[in-house]
C-alpha positions in Angstrom: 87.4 123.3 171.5 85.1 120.2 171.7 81.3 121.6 171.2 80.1 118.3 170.2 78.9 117.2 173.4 76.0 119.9 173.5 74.7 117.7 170.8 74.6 115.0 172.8 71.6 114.3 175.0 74.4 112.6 177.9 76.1 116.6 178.0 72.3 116.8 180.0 73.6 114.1 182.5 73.6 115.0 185.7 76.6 112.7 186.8 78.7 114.8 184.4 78.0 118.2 186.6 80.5 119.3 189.4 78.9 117.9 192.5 80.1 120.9 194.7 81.2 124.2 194.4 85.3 122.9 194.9 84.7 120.6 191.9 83.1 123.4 190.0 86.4 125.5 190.3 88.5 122.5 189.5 86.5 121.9 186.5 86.7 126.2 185.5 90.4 126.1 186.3 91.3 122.8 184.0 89.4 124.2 181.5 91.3 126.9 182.0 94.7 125.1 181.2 93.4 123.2 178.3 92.3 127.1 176.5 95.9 128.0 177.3 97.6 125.1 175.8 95.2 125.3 172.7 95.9 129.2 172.4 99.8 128.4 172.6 99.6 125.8 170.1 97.5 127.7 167.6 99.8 130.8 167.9 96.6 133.4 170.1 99.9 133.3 172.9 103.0 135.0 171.8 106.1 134.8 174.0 107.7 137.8 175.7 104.4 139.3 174.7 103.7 142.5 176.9 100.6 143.7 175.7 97.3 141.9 174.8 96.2 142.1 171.2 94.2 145.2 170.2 90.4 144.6 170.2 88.7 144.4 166.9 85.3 143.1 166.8 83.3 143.4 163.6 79.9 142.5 165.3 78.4 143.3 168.4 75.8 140.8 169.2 73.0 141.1 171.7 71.8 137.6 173.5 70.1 136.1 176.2 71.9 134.8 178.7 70.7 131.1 178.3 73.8 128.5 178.8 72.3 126.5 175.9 73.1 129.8 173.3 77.0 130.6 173.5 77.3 133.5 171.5 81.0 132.7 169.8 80.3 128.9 168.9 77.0 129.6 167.7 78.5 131.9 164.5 81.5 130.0 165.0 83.4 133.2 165.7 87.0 133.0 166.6 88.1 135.3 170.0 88.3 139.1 168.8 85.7 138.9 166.4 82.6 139.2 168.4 81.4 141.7 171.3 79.4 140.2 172.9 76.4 141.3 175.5 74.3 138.8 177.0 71.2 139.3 179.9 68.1 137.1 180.0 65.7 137.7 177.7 68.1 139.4 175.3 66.1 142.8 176.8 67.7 146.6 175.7 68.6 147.5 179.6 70.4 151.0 180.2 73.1 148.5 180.7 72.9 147.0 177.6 72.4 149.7 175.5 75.7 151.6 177.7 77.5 148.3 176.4 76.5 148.2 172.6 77.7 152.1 172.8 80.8 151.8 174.4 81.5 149.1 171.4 80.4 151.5 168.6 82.5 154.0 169.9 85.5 152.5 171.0 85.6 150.0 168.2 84.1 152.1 165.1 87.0 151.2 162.8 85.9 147.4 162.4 82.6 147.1 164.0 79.8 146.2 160.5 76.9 145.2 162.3 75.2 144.4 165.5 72.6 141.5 165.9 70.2 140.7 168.6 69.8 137.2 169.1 66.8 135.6 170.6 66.1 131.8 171.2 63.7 129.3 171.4 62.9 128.0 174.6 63.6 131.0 176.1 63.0 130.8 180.2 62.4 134.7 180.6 60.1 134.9 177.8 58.2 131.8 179.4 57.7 134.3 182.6 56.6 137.1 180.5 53.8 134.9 178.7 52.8 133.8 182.5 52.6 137.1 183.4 50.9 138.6 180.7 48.5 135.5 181.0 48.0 135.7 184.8 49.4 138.3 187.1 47.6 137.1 189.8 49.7 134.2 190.0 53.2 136.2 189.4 54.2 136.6 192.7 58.0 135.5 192.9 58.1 137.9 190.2 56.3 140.5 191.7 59.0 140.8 194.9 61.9 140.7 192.7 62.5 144.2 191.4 65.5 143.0 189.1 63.6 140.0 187.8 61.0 142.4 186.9 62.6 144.8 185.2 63.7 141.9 182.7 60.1 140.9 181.9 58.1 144.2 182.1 60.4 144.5 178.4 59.4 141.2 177.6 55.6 142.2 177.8 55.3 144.4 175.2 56.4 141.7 172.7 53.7 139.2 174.9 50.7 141.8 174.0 51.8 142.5 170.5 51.9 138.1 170.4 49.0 138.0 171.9 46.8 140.7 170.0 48.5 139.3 166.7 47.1 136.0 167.5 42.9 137.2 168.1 43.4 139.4 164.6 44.8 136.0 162.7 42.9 133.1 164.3 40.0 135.2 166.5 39.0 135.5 169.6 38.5 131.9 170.0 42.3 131.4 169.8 42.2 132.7 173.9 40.2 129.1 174.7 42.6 126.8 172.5 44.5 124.1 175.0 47.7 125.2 173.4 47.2 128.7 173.4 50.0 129.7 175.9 52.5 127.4 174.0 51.5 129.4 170.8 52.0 132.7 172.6 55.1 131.9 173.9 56.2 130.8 170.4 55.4 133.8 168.7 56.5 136.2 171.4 60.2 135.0 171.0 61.0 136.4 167.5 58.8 139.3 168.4 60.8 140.2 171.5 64.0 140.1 169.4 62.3 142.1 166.6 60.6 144.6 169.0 64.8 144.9 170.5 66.1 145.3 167.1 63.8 148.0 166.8 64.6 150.1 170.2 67.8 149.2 169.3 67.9 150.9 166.1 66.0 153.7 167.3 68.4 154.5 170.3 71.3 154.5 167.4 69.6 156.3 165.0 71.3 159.7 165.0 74.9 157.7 164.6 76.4 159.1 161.4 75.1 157.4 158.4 77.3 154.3 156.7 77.5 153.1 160.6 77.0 149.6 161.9 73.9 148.1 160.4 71.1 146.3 163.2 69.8 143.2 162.5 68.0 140.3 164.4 67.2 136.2 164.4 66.4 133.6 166.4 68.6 130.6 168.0 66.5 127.4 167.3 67.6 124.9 170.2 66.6 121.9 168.5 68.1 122.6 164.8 71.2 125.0 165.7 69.9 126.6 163.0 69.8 130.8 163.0 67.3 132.2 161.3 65.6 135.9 160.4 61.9 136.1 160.8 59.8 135.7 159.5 61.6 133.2 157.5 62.7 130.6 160.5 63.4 127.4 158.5 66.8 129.1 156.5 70.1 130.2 158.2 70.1 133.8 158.2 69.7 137.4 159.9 67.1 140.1 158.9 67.0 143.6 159.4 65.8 145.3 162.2 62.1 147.0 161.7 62.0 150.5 160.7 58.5 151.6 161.8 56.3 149.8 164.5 53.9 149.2 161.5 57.0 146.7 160.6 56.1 144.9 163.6 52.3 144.5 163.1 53.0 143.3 159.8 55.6 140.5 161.5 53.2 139.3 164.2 50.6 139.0 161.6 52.6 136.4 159.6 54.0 134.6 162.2 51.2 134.2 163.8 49.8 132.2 160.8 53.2 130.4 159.9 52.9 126.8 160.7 55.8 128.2 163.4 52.4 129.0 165.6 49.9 127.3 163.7 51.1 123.5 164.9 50.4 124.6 168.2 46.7 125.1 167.5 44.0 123.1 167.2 41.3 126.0 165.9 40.3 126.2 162.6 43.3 128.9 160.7 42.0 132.1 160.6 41.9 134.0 157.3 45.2 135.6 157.2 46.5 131.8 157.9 48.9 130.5 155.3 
């Protein structure tokens, strides 16, 4: 499959999107033929075949729902190695966590690990940060029970971004132009730590040599995973064990130059 055209600033062309619902079927449905032809050429269709192949993940990963973060093409995971959940905000739902279950315990045999995955840019953290910043002004929010669900979990991360930032930079941080730009920044790999951690926790009494949990975020400009608090190098890190663990993470993100350029104050003293 072609992914290079989410490289390209003309895949954001609007002349290239269905115009109707008709032409967004058509579009589903030929892609549809070209995954068959390219599955029957590379051998993933047997003939006479009369059962599917036998799942065997060896990740589960947990992702926002973002069209901009495929799960599979971002680890450039064949089909069958990856099961993957994905709701916005990459939040631990009853849902959610029913779904990274049912993988660890139907799938024990080959599942090593299970990620969450946040992004940059995320849309549902975006709403959190509002909210957090003005609920007064969060009423499409407030009269949509679902939507609030997704960022009442969001908020936690938002106060923990937000108190992070006063103890690194002070309370002056709270009048900087950019302040809700930094917040949002820092909130992102805190609301995949802070679901690493639940995570974790809810899987804690699993029998021990199980799945490891680990978390990153999805940078939309580089493609680049990373593990905080390290978010310039390709790689995962493992999910907080105490919420101490998370003090210590907003802390040093929140005077990482990942924050920082936001700012215009003066660096606080726990700045790097």
């Amino acid at each position: 499959m072609d992914w290079q055209p989410w490289l390209r600033p003309a895949a954001e062309d609007p002349a290239a999107r269905p115009a109707t619902a008709a032409d967004a079927l058509a579009r589903l449905a030929d892609g549809n033929r070209r995954f068959r032809a390219d599955a029957a050429a590379c051998g993933g269709v047997v003939p006479g075949a009369t059962a599917p192949p036998r799942q065997a993940p060896f990740g589960v990963v947990l992702g926002c729902s973002d069209a901009r973060v495929p799960l599979e093409l971002v680890f450039d995971a064949a089909p069958n190695q990856l099961f993957v959940v994905r709701v916005a905000g990459n939040v631990l739902g009853d849902e959610c966590l029913g779904s990274v279950e049912y993988a660890l315990h139907s799938f024990r045999e080959s599942v090593r690990l299970v990620v969450v995955l946040g992004h940059t840019g995320c849309g549902a953290v975006a709403a959190a940060v509002d909210t957090y910043l003005s609920p007064k002004h969060a009423a499409g929010i407030a009269f949509s029970r679902s939507l609030r669900t997704v960022v009442n979990h969001i908020l936690v991360a938002a106060r923990s971004a937000a108190l992070s930032l006063e103890q690194v930079h002070g309370t002056d941080v709270l009048e900087d132009p950019n302040y809700r730009a930094a917040l949002a920044e820092l909130t992102v790999p805190l609301n995949a730590a802070v679901t690493a951690y639940q995570l974790s926790v809810e899987l804690g009494t699993r029998e021990a040599g199980g799945p490891a949990v680990a978390y990153g975020v999805f940078d939309l400009l580089s493609a680049t995973v990373a593990g905080p608090p390290d978010l310039a190098a390709v790689g995962l890190s493992a999910a907080p064990t105490a919420p101490e663990d998370l003090v210590d993470l907003g802390v040093r993100l929140a005077g990482s130059p990942l924050v920082t350029r936001h700012l215009h104050l003066i660096p606080g003293p726990f700045s790097e």
